[in-house]
C-alpha positions as CSV (number, residue, x, y, z in Angstrom):
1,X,-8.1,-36.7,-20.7
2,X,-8.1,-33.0,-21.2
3,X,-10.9,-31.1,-22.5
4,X,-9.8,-29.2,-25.6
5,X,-10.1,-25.3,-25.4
6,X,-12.6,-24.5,-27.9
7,X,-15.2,-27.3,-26.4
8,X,-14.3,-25.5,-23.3
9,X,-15.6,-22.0,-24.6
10,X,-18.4,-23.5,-26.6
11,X,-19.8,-25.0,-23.0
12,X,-18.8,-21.5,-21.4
13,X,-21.4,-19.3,-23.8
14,X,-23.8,-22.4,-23.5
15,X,-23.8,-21.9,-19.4
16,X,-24.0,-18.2,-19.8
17,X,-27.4,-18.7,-21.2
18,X,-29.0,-19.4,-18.1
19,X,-28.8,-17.1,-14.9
20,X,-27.4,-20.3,-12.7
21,X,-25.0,-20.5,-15.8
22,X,-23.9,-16.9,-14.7
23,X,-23.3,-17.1,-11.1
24,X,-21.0,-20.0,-11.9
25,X,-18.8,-18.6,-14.1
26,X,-18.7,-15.5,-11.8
27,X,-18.0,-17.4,-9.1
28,X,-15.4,-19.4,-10.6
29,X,-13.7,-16.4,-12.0
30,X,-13.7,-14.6,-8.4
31,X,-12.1,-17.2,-7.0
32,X,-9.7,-17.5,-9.8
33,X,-8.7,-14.0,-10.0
34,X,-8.6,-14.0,-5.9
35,X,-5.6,-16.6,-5.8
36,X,-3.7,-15.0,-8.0
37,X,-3.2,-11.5,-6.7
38,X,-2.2,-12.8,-4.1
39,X,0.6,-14.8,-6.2
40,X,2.2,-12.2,-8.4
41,X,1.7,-8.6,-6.4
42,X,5.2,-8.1,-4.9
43,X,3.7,-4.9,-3.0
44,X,1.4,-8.0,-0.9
45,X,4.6,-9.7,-0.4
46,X,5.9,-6.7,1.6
47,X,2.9,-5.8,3.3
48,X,0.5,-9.3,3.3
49,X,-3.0,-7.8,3.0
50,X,-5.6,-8.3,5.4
51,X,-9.4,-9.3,4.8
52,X,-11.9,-6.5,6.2
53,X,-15.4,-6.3,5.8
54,X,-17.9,-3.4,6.0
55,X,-18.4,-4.0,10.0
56,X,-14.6,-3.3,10.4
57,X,-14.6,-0.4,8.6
58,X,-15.4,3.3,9.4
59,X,-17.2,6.3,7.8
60,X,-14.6,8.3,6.4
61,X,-16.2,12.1,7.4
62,X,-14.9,13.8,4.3
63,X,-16.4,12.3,1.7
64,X,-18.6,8.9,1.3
65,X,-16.5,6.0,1.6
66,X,-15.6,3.6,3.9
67,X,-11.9,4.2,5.5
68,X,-9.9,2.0,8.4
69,X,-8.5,3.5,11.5
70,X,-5.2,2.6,12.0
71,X,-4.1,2.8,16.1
72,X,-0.4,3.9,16.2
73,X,1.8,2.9,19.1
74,X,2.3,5.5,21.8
75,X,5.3,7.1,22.9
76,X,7.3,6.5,26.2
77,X,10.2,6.6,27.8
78,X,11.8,5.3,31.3
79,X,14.4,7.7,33.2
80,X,16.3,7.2,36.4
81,X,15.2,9.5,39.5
82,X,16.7,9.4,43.5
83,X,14.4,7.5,46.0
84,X,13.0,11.0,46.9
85,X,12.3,11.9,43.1
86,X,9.0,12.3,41.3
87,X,9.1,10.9,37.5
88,X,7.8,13.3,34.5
89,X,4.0,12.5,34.0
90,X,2.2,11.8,30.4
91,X,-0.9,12.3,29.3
92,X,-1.1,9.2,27.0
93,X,-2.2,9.9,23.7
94,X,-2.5,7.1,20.7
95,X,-1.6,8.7,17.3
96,X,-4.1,7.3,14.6
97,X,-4.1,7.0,10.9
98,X,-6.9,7.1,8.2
99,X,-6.8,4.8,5.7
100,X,-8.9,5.0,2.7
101,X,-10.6,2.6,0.1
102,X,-10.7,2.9,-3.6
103,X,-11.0,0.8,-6.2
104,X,-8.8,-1.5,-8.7
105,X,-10.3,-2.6,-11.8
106,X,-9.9,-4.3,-15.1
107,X,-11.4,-2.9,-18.2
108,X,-15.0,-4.1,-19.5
109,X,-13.7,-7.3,-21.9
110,X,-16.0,-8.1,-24.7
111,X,-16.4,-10.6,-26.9
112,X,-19.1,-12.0,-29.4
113,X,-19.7,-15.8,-29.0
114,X,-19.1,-16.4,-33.2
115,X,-15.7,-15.3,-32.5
116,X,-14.7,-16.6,-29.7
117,X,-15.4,-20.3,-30.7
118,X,-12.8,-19.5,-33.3
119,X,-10.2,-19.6,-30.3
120,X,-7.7,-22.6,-29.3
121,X,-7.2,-20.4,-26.0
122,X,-10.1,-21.1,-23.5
123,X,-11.4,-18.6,-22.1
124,X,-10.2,-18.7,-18.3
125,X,-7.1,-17.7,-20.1
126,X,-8.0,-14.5,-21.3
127,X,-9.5,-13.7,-18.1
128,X,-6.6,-14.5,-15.8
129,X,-4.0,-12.8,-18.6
130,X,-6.1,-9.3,-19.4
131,X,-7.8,-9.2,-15.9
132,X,-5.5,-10.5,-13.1
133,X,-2.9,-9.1,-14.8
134,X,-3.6,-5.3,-15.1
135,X,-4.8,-5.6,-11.9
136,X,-1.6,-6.7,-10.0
137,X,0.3,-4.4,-11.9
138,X,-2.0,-1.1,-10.8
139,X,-2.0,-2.1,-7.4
140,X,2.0,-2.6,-7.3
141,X,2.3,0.6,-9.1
142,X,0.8,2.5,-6.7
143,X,2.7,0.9,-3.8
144,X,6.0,2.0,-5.7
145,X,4.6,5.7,-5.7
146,X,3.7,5.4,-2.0
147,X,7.2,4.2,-1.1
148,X,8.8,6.7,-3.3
149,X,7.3,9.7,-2.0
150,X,8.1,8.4,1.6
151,X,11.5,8.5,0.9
152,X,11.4,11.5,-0.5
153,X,9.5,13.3,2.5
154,X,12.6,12.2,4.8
155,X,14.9,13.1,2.3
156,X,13.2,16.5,2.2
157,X,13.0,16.9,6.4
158,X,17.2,15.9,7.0
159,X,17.9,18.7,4.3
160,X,16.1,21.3,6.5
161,X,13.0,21.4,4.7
162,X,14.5,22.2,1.7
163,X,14.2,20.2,-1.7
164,X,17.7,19.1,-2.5
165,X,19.2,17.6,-5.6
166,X,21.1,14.7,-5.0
167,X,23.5,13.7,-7.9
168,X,26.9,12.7,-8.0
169,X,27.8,16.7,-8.5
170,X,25.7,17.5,-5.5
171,X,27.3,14.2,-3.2
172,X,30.8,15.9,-4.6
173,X,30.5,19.0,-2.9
174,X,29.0,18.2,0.1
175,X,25.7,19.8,-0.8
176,X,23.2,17.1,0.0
177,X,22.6,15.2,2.8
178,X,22.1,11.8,2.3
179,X,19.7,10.1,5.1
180,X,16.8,8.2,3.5
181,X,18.2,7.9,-0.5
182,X,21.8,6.6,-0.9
183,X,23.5,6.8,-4.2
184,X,25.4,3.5,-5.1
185,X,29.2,3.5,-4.7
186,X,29.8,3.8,-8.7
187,X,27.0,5.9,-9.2
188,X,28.5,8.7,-6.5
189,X,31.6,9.0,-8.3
190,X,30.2,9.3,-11.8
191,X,31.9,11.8,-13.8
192,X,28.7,12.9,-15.2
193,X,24.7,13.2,-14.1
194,X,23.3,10.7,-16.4
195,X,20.5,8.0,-16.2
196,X,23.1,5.1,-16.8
197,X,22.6,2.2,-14.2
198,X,25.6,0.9,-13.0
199,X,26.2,-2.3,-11.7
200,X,25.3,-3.1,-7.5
201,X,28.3,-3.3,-5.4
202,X,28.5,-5.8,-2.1
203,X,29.1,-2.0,-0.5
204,X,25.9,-0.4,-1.3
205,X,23.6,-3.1,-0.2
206,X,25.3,-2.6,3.3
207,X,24.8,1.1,3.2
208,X,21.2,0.3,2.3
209,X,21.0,-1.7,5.5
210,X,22.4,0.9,7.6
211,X,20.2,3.4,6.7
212,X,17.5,1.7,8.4
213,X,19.6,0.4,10.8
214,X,20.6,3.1,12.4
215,X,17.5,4.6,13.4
216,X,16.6,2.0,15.9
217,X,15.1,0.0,13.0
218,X,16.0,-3.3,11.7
219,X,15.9,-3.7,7.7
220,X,13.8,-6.8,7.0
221,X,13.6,-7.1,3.1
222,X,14.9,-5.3,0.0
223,X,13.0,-5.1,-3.2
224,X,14.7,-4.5,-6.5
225,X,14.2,-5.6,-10.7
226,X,15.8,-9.0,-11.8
227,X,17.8,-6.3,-14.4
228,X,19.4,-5.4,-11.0
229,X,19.6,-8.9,-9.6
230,X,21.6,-10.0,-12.7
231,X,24.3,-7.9,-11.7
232,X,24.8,-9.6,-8.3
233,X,25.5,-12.5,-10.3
234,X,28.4,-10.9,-12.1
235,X,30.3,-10.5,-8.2
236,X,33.6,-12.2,-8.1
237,X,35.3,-14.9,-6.1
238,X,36.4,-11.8,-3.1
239,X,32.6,-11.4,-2.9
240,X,30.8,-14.5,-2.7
241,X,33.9,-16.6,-1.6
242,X,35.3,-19.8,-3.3
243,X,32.0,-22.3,-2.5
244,X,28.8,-20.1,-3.1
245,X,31.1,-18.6,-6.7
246,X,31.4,-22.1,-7.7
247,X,27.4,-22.6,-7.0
248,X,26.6,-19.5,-8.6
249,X,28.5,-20.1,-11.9
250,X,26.1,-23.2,-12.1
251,X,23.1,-23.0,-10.6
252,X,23.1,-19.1,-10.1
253,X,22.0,-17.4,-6.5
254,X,19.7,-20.0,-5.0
255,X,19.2,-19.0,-1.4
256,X,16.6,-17.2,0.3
257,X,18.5,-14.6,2.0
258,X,21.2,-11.9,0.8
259,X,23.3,-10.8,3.8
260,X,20.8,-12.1,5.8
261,X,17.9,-10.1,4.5
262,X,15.0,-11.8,2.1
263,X,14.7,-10.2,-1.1
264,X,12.5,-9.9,-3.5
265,X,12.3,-9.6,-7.5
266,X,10.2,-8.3,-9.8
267,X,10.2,-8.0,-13.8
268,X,7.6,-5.3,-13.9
269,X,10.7,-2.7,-15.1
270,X,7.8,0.1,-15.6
271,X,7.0,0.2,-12.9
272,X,9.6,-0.2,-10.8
273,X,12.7,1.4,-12.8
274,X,16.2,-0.3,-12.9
275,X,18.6,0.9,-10.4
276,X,15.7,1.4,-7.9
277,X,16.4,-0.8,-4.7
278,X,14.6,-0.5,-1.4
279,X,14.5,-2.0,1.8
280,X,11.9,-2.6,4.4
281,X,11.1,-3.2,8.1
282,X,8.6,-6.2,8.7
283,X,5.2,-5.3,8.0
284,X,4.0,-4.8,11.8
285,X,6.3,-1.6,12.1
286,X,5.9,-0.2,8.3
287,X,2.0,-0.1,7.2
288,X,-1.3,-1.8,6.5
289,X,-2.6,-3.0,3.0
290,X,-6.6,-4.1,3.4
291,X,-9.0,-5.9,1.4
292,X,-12.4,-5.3,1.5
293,X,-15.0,-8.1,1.0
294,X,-13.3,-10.8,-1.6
295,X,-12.3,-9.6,-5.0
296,X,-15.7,-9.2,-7.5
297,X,-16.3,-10.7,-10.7
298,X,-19.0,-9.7,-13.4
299,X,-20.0,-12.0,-16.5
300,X,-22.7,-11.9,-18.6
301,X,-24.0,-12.3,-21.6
302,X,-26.3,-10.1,-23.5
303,X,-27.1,-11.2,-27.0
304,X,-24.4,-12.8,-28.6
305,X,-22.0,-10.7,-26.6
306,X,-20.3,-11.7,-23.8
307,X,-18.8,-8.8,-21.3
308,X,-17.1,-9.7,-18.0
309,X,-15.0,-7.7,-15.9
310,X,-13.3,-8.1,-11.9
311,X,-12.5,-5.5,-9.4
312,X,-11.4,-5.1,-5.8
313,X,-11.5,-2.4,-3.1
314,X,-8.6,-2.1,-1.2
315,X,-7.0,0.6,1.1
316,X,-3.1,1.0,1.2
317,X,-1.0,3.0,3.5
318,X,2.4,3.6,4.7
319,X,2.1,4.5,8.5
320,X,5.5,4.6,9.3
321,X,7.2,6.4,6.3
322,X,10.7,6.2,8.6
323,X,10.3,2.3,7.7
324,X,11.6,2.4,4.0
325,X,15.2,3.4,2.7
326,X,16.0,3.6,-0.8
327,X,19.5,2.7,-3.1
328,X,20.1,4.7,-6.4
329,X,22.4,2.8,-9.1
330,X,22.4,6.1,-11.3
331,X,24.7,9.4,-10.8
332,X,21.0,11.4,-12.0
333,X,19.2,13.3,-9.6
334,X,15.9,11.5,-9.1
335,X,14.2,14.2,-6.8
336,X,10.4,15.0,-8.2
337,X,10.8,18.7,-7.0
338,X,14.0,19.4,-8.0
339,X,14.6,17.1,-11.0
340,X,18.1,19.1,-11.2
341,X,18.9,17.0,-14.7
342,X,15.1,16.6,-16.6
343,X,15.7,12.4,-16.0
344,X,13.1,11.8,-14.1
345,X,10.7,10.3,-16.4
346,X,13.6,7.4,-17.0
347,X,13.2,6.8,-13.0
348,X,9.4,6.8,-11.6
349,X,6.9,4.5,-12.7
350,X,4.8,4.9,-16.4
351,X,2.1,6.1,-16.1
352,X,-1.1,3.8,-16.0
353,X,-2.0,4.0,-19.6
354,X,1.3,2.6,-20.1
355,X,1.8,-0.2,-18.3
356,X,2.1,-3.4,-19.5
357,X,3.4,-2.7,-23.4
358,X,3.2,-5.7,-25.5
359,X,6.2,-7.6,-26.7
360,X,4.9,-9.2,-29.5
361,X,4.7,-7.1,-32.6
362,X,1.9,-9.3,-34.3
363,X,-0.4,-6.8,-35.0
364,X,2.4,-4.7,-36.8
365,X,2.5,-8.2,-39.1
366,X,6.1,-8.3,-37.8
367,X,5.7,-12.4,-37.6
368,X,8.4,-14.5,-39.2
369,X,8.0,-16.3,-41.4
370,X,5.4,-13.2,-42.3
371,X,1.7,-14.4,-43.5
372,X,-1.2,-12.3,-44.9
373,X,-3.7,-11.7,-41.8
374,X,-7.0,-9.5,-42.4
């Protein structure tokens, strides 16, 4: 038989009277929070993070944190020669990479123990909803901005080192060159630069695939919203044939692969922006996402209020910023330099302050039917 919730956070202060009491709960709550970030992050689903601790780490000697040194393969080559012939000879050098640590955290949560015995919600479920939570959503944020500004420094090198606009005006007079962003097939022949998103064409997700696989690269797995998904759905019998059309009208798209490539989908929409699609190598050839030490978790209790809070340190980096391609459903120019048609706030990610806006409008009393509250 189940324990009901408010016997559950009456024992929970009761334990946090005692210091054995609080290195429970903070275990508990670790390990809790631990499992799932791991779950929800769709950044760790691209790049699965690793476990380090402090003996695998470095001194960083800029400043006074810990860092990882990445080792990046070398470069080489074979070449044909006579019998008589002498090859080319190479100093081998390995490229290497900094990584560095910082921290994710939630806010300090408080609560005084009178009040929370008023709850029906125990309270694992305000940690794992206001901790785990914002957590996830930081880290996957910053992985969005990381990818972004990957694609942007290609975009900025095959243009000659120029920041270029790229629009559907731009596309239409052969002004831009397109080699690490891609504007979708309705977007490019928009007959205006606007922030509409219009809906993904079979075409464009095989343009995606080119980019990266035409640069001796092999696109792995795209990552896009479920606002974007849904229009994949709407494809008609020449796309999806008679069978999977018939499967999809009932039971929607149920396979793991598109075209051969997994996908993944995300409802997070502020922080990664309809009409956003990218596309990744495997993990080995694209970057390295570390964790250091397990995720932490603080409780305590100090009077009749109760604080707890979790954190984690992690370092995240794209190595190879050649091994991420990008899809753009909207005729706008999305380029953070250039910003040719002042959209760009519609495109990027919110800023932290911002993520995660409630749905609810209870504490507007917008309730139905409406009660007094105080």
């Amino acid at each position: 038989m189940s324990v009901p919730a408010r016997v559950l956070n009456e024992l929970f202060t009761q334990k946090l009277g005692s210091s054995e009491g609080k290195e429970k709960m903070a275990e508990y709550g670790g390990s809790y929070i631990r499992d799932r970030l791991r779950e929800v992050s769709y950044a760790r689903k691209i790049v699965p993070p690793e476990q380090v601790t402090r003996s695998d780490c470095q001194r960083s000697v800029n400043h006074d944190t810990l860092v990882k040194i990445v080792d990046v393969e070398p470069q080489s080559k074979a070449l044909t020669m006579t019998f008589r012939g002498t090859p080319t000879a190479r100093f081998i050098r390995g490229p290497k990479a900094e990584v560095g640590f910082y921290t994710v955290t939630s806010e300090i949560f408080q609560k005084t123990e009178q009040e929370l015995l008023a709850y029906e919600m125990p309270i694992t479920k305000v940690i794992e909803e206001n901790s785990v939570k914002d957590i996830q959503e930081v880290e996957d944020r910053e992985f969005t901005v990381n990818i972004e500004a990957a694609c942007q420094a290609l975009q900025l090198t095959a243009n000659g080192g120029v920041a270029t606009a790229l629009n559907a005006t731009t596309i239409k007079a052969g002004g831009v060159i397109e080699f690490s962003i891609r504007k979708g097939e309705l977007a490019r022949t928009a007959p205006t630069n606007d922030a509409t998103v219009r809906p993904i064409q079979r075409p464009d997700l095989i343009n995606l695939f080119k980019m990266l696989d035409g640069n001796r690269l092999r696109s792995e797995r795209m990552l896009m919203t479920e606002v974007d998904w849904d229009d994949i759905l709407q494809w008609t019998l020449e796309d999806f044939g008679d069978r999977l059309q018939s499967e999809t009208a009932v039971d929607g798209y149920k396979y793991n692969t598109l075209f051969g490539r997994s996908y993944i989908r995300t409802v997070k929409t502020d922080i990664l922006r309809p009409g956003n699609i990218y596309i990744f190598t495997k993990p080995e050839f694209f970057g390295k996402f570390y964790v250091l030490n397990n995720t932490k978790f603080y409780i305590d209790k100090i009077a009749n209020v109760i604080t707890f809070q979790a954190w984690e340190d992690i370092a995240m980096a794209i190595i190879n910023i050649a091994s991420v391609r990008k899809m753009e459903l909207y005729s706008a120019d999305a380029n953070p330099t250039t910003n040719q048609d002042t959209l760009i706030s519609q495109f990027v990610p919110v800023t932290e302050d911002a993520l995660g806006a409630p749905n609810n409008q209870v504490d507007q009393g917008n309730v139905f039917p409406q009660i007094t509250t105080w």
